[in-house]
N, C-alpha and C positions, 0 to 999 in steps of 0.2 A: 504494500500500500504506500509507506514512506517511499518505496523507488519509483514507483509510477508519478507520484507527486513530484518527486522532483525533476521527474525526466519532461513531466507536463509544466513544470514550470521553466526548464531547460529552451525547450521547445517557442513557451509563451515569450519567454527575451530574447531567441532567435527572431522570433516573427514581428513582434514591433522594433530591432534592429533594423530589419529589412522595410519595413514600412518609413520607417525613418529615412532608411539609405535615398528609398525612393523619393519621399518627399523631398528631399534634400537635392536628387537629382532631377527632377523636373519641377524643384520650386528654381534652382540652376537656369533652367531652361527657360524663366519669366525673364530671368536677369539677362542671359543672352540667347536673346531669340533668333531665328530664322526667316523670318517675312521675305515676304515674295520668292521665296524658295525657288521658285520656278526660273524665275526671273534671272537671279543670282546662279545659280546653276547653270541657265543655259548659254549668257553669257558670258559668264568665267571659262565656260570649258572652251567656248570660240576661240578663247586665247590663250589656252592653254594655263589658267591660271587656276589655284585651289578654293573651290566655293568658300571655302572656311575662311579664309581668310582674304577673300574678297566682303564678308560678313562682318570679320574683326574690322575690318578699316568702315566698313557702313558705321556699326554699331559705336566708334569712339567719334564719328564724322559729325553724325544727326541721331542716334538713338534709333535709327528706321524709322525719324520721323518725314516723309516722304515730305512736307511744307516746309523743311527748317528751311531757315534763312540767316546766313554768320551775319556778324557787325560788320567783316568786309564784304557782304556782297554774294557769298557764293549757295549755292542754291543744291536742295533738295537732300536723298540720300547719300549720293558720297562728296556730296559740298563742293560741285565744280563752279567757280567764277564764271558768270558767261562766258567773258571772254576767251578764258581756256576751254569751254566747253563749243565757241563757235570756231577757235582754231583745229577741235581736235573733228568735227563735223565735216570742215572744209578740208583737211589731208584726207577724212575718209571717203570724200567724194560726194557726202551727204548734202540735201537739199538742204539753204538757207535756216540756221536756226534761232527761233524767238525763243529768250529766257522762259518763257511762261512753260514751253515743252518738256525744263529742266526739272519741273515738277512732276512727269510721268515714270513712273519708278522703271518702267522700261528704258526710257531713252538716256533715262540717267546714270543708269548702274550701265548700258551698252554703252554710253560716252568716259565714264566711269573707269572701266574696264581696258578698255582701249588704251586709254592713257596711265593706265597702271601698268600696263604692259610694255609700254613706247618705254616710259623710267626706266623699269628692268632692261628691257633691250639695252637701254643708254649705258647703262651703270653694268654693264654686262651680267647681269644676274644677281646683282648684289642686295638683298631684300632691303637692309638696312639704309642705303643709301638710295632708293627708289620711293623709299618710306617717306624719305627724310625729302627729297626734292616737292612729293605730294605735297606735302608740308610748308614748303618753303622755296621754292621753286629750284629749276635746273640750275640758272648762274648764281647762283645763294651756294648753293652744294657743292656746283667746281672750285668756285674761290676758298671754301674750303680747303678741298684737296688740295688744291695748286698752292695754300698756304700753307701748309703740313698740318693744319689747325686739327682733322680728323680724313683718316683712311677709310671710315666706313666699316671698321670692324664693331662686333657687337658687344666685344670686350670694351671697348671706350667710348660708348655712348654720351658717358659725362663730359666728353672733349666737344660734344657739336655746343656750341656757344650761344644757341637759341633756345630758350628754356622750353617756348613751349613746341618746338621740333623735335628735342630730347624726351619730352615727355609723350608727345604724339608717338612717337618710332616706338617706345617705351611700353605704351598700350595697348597700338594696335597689335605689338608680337606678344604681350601674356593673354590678351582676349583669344589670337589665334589658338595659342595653347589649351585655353580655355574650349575654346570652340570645337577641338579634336575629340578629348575626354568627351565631349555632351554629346557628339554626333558623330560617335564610331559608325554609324551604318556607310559615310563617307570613306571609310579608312584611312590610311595614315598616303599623304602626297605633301611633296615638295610643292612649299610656297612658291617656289622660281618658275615663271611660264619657260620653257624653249625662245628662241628668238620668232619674231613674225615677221612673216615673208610680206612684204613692200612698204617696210617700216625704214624711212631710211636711216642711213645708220650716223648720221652726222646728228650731234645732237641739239638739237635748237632750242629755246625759248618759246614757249606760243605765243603767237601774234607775229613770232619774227617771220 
């Protein structure tokens, strides 16, 4: 009788363990969610880039809030400034774009995208310094390098000179981390897209 009791109470703190575990991982999953899933996914993989962390950088951007709007200007889910979002329209070939479009979580996470990818391209794969230009744009980043100021290693993060670059680059990579553990059914892929074919490879400033 005593061993049944205790094996039934063994049992009873296994099982709110586990009810806990749960709640704990998809209370997780409120905190960093998935929206537009579809969207984000079919995008990402056009360019060879990891949902997840096309998610991580939405999520530290706007919160998946599809209206945000920063104090400088830039718009939507992954926070493109018009004007980066009508240079990155026009190398794609795309027809004429009005900021109001940069609200459609489709055209924003596709223009999004694309130009998270151009970075990588530029910066040859280097996550941390593609991160860092999102942030702060491309001649912000070179001048960097070209001053010894930071190589773009992940080890010296503390060296990019912009607090909140260092903090951006900082989140959007433990979010990723984050984002792997809650949505194993993605499995484990390198943040780095491959390079894309007729990106050219001089790396320019938009608008230039």
């Amino acid at each position: 009788m005593t061993n049944a009791l205790g094996r039934g109470v063994i049992l009873l703190g296994i099982g709110v363990l586990l009810l806990a575990m749960l709640a704990l991982f998809f209370g997780a999953r409120q905190v960093y969610p998935l929206r537009h899933r579809e969207i984000i996914v079919s995008e990402a993989e056009a360019y060879d880039l990891d949902p997840l962390f096309v998610a991580a950088i939405i999520r530290e951007e706007s919160r998946f809030r599809t209206h945000a709007v920063s104090s400088q200007g830039a718009i939507g889910l992954m926070q493109l400034l018009p004007s980066t979002a009508k240079w990155v329209a026009d190398s794609r070939g795309d027809d004429p774009l009005l900021d109001d479009q940069l609200l459609d979580p489709a055209v924003n996470v596709r223009l999004g995208c694309w130009y998270f990818a151009y970075l990588l391209d530029a910066f040859d794969g280097e996550t941390a310094l593609a991160l860092a230009a999102y942030n702060s744009g491309i001649g912000r980043v070179k001048s960097w390098i070209q001053a010894g100021i930071w190589e773009g290693r992940l080890a010296d993060l503390d060296a990019i000179p912009t607090q909140e670059t260092r903090e951006f680059v900082a989140r959007v990579l433990n979010s990723y981390h984050v984002y792997q553990w809650l949505y194993p059914e993605f499995g484990q892929r390198r943040p780095d897209p491959v390079m894309i074919e007729g990106i050219n490879r001089e790396v320019r400033e938009p608008g230039e």
